[in-house]
FIKOLBA-909042 format. One record per residue (C-alpha): residue in one letter; y, z, x. Coordinates in steps of 0.1 Angstrom, whole numbers, plus 5000, padded with zeros to 4 digits. Layout:
BEGIN
aYZX ...
This chain:
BEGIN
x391416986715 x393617156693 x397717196702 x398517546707 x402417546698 x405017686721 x408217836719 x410417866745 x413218096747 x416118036773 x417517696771 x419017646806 x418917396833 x414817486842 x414217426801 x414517056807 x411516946826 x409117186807 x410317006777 x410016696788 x406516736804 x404816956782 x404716666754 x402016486783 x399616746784 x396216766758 x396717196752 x399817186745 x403517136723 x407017246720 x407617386686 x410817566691 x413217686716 x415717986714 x418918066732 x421318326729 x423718036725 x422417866696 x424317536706 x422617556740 x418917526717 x420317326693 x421417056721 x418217056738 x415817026709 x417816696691 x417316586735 x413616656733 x412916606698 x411816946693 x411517076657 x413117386657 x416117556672 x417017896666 x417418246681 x415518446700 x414818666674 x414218396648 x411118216671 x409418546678 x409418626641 x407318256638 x403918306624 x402717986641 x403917966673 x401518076695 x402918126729 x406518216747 x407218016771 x410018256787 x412618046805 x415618336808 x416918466839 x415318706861 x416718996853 x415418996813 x412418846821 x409919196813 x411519226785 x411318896767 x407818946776 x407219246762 x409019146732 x406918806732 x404019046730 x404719306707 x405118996684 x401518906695 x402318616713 x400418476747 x403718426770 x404218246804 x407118346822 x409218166852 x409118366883 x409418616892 x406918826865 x409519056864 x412119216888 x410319566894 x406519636897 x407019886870 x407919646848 x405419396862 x402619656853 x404219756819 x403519336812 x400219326821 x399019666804 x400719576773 x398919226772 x395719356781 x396019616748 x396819346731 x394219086740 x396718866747 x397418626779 x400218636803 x400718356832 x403718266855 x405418056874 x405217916903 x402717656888 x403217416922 x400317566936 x398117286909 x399917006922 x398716736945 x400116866974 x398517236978 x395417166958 x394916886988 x395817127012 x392917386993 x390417146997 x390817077036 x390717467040 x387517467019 x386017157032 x385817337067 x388217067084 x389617347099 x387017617107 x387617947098 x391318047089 x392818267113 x396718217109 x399618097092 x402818007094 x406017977065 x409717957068 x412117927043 x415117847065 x418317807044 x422617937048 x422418057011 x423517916978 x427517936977 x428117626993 x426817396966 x425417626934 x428117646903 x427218006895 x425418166932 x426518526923 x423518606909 x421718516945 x423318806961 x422819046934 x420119326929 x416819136919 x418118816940 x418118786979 x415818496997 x412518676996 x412618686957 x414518356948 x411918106967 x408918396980 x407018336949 x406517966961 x405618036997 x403218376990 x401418176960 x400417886981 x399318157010 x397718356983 x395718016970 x394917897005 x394018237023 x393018476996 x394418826989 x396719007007 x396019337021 x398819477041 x402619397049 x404819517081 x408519387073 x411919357089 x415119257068 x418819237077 x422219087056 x424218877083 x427719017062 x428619227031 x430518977013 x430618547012 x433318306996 x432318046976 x432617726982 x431517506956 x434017356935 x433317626901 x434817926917 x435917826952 x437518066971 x435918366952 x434418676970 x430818746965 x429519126976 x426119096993 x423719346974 x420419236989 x418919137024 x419518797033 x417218727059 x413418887050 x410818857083 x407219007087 x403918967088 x401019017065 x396919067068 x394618877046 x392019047032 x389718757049 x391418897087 x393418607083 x397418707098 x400018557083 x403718517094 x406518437071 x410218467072 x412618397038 x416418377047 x420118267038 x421118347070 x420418037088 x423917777094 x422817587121 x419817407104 x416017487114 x413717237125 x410817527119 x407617377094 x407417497060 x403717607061 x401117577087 x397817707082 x395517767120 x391717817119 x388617827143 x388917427143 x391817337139 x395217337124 x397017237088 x400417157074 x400817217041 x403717037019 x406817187005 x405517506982 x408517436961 x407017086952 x403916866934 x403516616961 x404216626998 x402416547029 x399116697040 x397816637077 x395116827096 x394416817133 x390816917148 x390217067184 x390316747207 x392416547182 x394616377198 x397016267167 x397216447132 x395616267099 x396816267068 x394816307037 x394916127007 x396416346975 x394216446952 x395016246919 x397616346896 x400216596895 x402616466928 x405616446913 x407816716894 x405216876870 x406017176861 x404917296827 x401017236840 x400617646842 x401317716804 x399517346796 x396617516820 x396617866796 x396917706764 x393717556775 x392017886789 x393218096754 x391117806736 x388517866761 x388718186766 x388118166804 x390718256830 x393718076838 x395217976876 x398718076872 x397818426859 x399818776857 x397318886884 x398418656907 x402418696897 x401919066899 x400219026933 x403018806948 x405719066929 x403919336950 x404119166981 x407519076977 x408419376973 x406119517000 x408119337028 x411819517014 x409719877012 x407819827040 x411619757062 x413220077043 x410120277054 x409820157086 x406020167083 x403319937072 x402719867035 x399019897017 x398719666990 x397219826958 x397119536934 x393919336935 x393718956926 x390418656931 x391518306934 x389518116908 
């Protein structure tokens, strides 16, 4: 199989372990990176022994590069996509697709004109970890799926992030930093999501820093903070799932459990490749833990645009699609709207699992 070549533009922390993984995979290569500091992409491609650093504007000018890889912060992210295809370029995007469904459904109309493919991150969902956990829920261990379970329990980032301002800021808040990790895997596991009843509260306006950048400095809280409610499968399945920074005594609640007809799941760390998967049937008496599928268990990200690159030669679908990022954008959303309106939310986006 033929390479496609890669760009990426946004030469940050996150750039580094898609640079270093991406040379592994068969679909795949680095054959740029951008930055608006040009130091930034200059330092990371003598690191990763990629070809080309340059601007922004300089790689989407590239007749051969074949796909963005778009690695900037949230708050751009539509727009380097957009851009990415106006220059008719496939791009995948770290989550979230974008920050607003408008401009989550400006992506994916623009891409479809164009013939082109869009995917996003979270790409966890291929690891070891949750594609084990898929196959016990498809293998029947556990009957039918009725319920679930997921908590992302945390006090926030000021206490040990350099730069947490942006967590607290419009576009940031619990629910959109880590949801996409915990509704992909629910999406993956349980199918679709047709409805959402939220709740969601800020436990204070403002919060000091207290990592050693910019200790002592005042942070205004834009965003909820804690994000509660439930959700209905489009299989009847009811979900439960609470994302917060409001938690500073520690929680000892599971990450993800899944319930069905037969008996009951945990389900690894959403944020990770590997983990632990146990079932336990009706009349159990212990839980068993199942053998990872192989491959993929440690830190792997880069296998969603590797996984693309290989659908565009294809031309079959790929897993970490913009139908599935726009469906988790949606629902993310659905749980703030659905609080502000104090009613349920109807979910108007439709998605299939491959």
């Amino acid at each position: 199989m033929k390479k496609l070549k890669a760009g990426i533009i946004g030469c940050g922390n996150i750039s580094g372990i898609y640079m270093k993984n991406i040379p592994t995979f068969s679909s795949l290569e680095v054959a740029a990176c951008a930055d608006l500091d040009l130091e930034k992409a200059r330092s990371q491609a003598e690191q990763h022994q990629i070809p080309v650093a340059c601007t922004p504007e300089e790689l989407l000018a590239m007749p051969d590069i074949d796909m963005i890889i778009n690695l900037t912060i949230p708050g751009v992210h539509a727009d380097v996509c957009l851009q990415a295809l106006e220059a008719g370029k496939h791009v995948y995007v770290e989550k979230p697709l974008a920050l607003t469904l408008e401009q989550g459904k400006q992506v994916l109309d623009l891409a479809k004109q164009k013939n082109l493919y869009v995917g996003s991150a979270p790409d966890t969902f291929l690891g070891a970890g949750l594609q084990t956990a898929l196959k016990v829920v498809r293998d029947g261990l556990i009957g039918r799926p009725v319920s679930a379970n997921a908590f992302m329990m945390s006090r926030g980032h000021e206490n040990w992030h350099p730069d947490p301002e942006f967590y607290y800021a419009e576009g940031g808040g619990p629910m959109f930093d880590m949801g996409p990790y915990y509704l992909t895997a629910l999406i993956q596991l349980l199918g679709p999501i047709r409805s959402v009843a939220g709740m969601t509260s800020k436990a204070f306006p403002e919060r000091t820093i207290t990592s050693e950048k910019k200790r002592g400095q005042i942070i205004p809280v834009a965003v909820p903070t804690h994000v509660a409610g439930t959700m209905v499968f489009e299989n009847g399945a009811i979900g439960t799932l609470i994302t917060s920074f409001d938690i500073f005594g520690g929680s000892e609640l599971p990450q993800i459990e899944i319930h069905g007809t037969e008996g009951s799941l945990k389900v690894p760390n959403p944020n990770g490749f590997g983990g632990t998967v146990e079932y336990r049937r009706l009349g159990d008496e212990a839980w068993t833990e199942v053998p990872l599928t192989e491959g993929n268990a440690t830190n792997s990200r880069g296998l969603g645009p590797a996984d693309m690159a290989e659908a565009i030669q294809n031309g079959t679908r790929h897993q970490a699609s913009g139908e599935l990022a726009y469906h988790v954008l949606e629902a993310m959303w659905a749980f703030h709207l659905s609080s502000d309106a104090g009613s349920y939310y109807e979910m108007k986006s439709q998605y299939t699992p491959l």
